[in-house]
C-alpha positions in Angstrom: 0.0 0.0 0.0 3.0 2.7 0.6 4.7 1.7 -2.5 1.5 2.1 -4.1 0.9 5.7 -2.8 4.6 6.5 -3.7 3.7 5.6 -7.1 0.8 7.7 -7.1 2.6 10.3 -5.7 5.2 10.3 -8.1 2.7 9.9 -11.0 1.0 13.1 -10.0 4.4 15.1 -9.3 5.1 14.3 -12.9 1.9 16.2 -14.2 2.2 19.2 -11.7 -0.3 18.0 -9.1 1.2 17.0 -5.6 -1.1 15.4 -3.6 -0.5 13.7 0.0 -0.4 9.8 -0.2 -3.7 7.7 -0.2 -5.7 11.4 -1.8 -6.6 12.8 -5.0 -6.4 16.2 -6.2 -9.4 17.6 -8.0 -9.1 21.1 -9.3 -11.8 23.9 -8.8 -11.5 27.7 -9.7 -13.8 30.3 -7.5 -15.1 31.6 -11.2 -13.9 31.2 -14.9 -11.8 34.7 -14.7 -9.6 33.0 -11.9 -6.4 31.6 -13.7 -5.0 29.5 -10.8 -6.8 26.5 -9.1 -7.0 25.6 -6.0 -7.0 21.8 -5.5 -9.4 19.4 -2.8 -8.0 16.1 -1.9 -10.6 13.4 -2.1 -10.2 9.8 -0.5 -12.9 6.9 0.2 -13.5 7.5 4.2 -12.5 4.0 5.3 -12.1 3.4 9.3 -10.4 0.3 10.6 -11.8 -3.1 11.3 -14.2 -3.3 14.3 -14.6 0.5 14.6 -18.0 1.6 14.2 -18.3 5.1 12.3 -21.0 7.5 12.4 -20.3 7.7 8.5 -21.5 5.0 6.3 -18.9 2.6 4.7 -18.4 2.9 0.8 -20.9 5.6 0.9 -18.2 8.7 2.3 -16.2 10.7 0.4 -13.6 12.4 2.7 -12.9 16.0 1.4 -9.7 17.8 2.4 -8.5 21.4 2.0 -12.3 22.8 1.3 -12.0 26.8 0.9 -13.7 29.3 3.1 -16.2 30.3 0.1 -17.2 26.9 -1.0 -20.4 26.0 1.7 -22.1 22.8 2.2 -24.7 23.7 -0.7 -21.9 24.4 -3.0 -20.1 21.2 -2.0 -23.2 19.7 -3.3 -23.7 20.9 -6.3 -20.1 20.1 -7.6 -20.1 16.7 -7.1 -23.7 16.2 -8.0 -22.6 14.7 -11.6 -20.6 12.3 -9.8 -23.8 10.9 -8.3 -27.0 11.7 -6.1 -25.7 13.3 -3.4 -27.2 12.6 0.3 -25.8 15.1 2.6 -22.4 16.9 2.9 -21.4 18.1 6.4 -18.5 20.4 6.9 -16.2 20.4 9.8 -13.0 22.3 11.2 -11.4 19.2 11.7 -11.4 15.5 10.9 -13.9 13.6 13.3 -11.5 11.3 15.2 -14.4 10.5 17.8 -16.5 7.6 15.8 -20.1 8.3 17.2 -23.5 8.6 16.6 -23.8 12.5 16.7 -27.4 14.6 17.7 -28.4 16.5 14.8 -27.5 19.7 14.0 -29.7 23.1 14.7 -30.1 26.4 12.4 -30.3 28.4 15.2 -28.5 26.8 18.2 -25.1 26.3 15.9 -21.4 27.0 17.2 -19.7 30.3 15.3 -18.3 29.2 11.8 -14.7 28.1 11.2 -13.3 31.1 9.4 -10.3 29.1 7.6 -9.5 25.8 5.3 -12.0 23.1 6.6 -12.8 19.2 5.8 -15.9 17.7 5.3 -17.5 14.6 4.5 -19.8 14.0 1.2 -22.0 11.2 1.4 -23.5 9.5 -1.6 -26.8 7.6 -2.1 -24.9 4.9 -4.1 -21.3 3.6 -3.9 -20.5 4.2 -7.0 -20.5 7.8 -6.8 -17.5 8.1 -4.8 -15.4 6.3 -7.5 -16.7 8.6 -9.9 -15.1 11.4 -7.5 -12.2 10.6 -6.8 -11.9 9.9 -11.3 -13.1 13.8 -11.7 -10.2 16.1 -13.9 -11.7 19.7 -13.4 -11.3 22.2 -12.7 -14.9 22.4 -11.6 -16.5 26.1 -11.2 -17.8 27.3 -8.0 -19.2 30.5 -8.8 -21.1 30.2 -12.1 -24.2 32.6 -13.9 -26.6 30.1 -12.3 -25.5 29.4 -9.0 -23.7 32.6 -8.3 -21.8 32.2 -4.8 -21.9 35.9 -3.2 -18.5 37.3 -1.7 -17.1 40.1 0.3 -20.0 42.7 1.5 -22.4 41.0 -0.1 -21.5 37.6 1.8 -21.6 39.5 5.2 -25.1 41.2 4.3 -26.5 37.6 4.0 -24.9 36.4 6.4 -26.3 39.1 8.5 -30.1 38.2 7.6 -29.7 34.8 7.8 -28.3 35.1 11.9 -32.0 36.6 12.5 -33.9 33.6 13.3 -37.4 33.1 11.8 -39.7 33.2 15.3 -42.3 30.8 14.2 -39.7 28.6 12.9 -37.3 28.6 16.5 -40.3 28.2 18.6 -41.2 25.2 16.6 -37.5 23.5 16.9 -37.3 24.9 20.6 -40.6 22.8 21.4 -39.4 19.6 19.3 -36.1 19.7 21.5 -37.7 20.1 25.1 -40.3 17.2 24.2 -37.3 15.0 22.9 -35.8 15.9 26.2 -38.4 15.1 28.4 -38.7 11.6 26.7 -35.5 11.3 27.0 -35.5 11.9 30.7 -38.3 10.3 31.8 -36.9 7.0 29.9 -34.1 8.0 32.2 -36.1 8.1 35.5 -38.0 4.8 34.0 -34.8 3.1 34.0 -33.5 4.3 37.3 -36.6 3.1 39.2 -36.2 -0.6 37.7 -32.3 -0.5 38.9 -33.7 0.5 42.6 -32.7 -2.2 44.4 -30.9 -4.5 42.1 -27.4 -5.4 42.8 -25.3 -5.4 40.2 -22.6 -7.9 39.7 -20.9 -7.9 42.4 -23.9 -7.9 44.6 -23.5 -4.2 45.3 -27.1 -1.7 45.5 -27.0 1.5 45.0 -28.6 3.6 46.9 -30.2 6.7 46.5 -31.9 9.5 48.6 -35.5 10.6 47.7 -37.6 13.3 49.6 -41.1 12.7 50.6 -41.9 16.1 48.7 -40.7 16.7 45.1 -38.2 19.4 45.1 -39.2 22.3 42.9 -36.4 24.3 40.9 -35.6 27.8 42.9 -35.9 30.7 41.8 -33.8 33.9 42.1 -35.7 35.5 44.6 -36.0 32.3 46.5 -32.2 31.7 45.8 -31.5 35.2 47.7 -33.9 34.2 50.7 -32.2 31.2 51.2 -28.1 32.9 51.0 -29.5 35.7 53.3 -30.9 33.0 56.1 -27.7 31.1 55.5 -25.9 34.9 56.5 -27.9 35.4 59.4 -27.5 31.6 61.1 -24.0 32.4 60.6 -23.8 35.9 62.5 -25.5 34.1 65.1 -22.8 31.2 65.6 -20.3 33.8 65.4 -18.9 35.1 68.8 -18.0 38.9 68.4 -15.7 40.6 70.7 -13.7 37.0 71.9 -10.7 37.5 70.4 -8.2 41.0 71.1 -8.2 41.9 67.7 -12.1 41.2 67.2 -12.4 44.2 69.9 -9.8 46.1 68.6 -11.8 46.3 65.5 -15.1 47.0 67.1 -13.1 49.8 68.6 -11.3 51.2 65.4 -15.0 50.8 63.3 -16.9 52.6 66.1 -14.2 56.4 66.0 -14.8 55.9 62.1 -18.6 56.1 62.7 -18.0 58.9 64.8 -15.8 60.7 63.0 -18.3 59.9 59.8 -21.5 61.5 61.7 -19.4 64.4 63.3 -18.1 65.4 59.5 -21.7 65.0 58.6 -23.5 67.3 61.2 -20.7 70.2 60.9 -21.5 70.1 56.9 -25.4 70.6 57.8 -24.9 72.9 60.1 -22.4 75.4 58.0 -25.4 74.9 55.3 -28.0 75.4 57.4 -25.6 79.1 58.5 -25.5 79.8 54.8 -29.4 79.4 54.3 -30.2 81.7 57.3 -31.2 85.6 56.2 -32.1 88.4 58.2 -35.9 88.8 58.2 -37.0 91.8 60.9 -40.4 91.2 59.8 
């Protein structure tokens, strides 16, 4: 297999395209007035034996090098001719973690990788990989019908797409909390058939239920219960046992003095400026 990709290597260095081993370059130019082409390196995503991936097998094209102005949709649409296209997902890095993942939002999304990203085509059919990683170029990403906006005009749409549609979020923000309140009553389903088993070791767990179902506080009920929490401690705490505790009762008690002195001399040197001379 390294000789192999050697060969390959050396193959491509021949024509002008250099490629990493195991990937092959496919050309694309942002619009036909752009000279130079910029290259994507396509492989069949393979993972090894006995590893499950979230990614079906013989299905996944694995994309490298993907430019900042070619999206999802674009991705799409230049590798339709290679075969039906099933979805295309873009990502900052290569997914090491091989999981089932929760679907992604339009609304609740992280910020967008500004740079070179990777991302993963998958095809309805096998044979539509083949058929990509065979493509010659260089394939147009901007054309006259499917322009791909740039510069102010990409931040002004990207502008109006960030404001969210209301209908549309309330709708996704309901289907989430029902999903997760399936989700955790399967959980609290599940933990009430555990109560009491051992496992297997003979161990049970145990767990510590109220008689009263404890509702979640709120901030005005969260203040109550730090200011009862202050007062129970003033109470435990003995004032004036210690030197310096009296020392400081001292020392607070002159500034208080000093404080309310200061304060009655100014009133009464502006209640002296106030005063007038009324003989009748």
């Amino acid at each position: 297999m390294v000789a192999r990709g050697r060969k390959r290597a050396a193959r491509e260095s021949e024509k002008g395209i250099l490629s990493p081993p195991g990937y092959s370059a496919v050309p694309i130019k942002f619009s036909e007035k752009q000279q130079s082409s910029h290259y994507l390196y396509v492989r069949e995503h393979k993972v090894r034996e006995g590893t499950k991936s979230s990614w079906p097998q013989k299905r996944t094209l694995f994309v490298l090098n993907v430019p900042p102005y070619c999206t999802e949709e674009c991705l799409s649409r230049l590798l339709s001719p290679c075969g039906p296209v099933q979805s295309v997902e873009l990502q900052e890095k290569p997914d090491l973690a091989e999981s089932p993942k929760e679907p992604k939002s339009k609304f609740f999304h992280p910020k967008p990788v500004p740079g070179f990203q990777v991302a993963y085509v998958v095809f309805q059919k096998p044979r539509g990989v083949s058929a990509a990683l065979a493509l010659k170029g260089p394939l147009l990403v901007s054309t006259e019908s499917h322009p791909v906006k740039s510069g102010i005009h990409k931040w002004i749409r990207d502008y109006a797409d960030s404001v969210p549609d209301p209908e549309a979020l309330r709708v996704e923000v309901d289907t989430f909390m029902e999903t997760y309140d399936e989700k955790m009553a399967e959980e609290e389903a599940k933990a009430k058939e555990e109560e009491g088993v051992p496992d297997e070791e003979g161990w049970v767990k145990v767990t510590r239920r109220g008689r009263r179902p404890v509702l979640p506080r709120t901030e005005a009920a969260s203040l109550r219960v730090l200011e009862r929490e202050k007062r129970k401690r003033a109470r435990k705490e003995l004032l004036n046992f210690y030197a310096w505790q009296h020392r400081e009762t001292k020392m607070e008690h002159l500034a208080q003095l000093r404080k309310k002195f200061q304060e009655d001399k100014q009133r009464i040197e502006l209640m002296r400026a106030q005063r007038k001379f009324r003989p009748y």
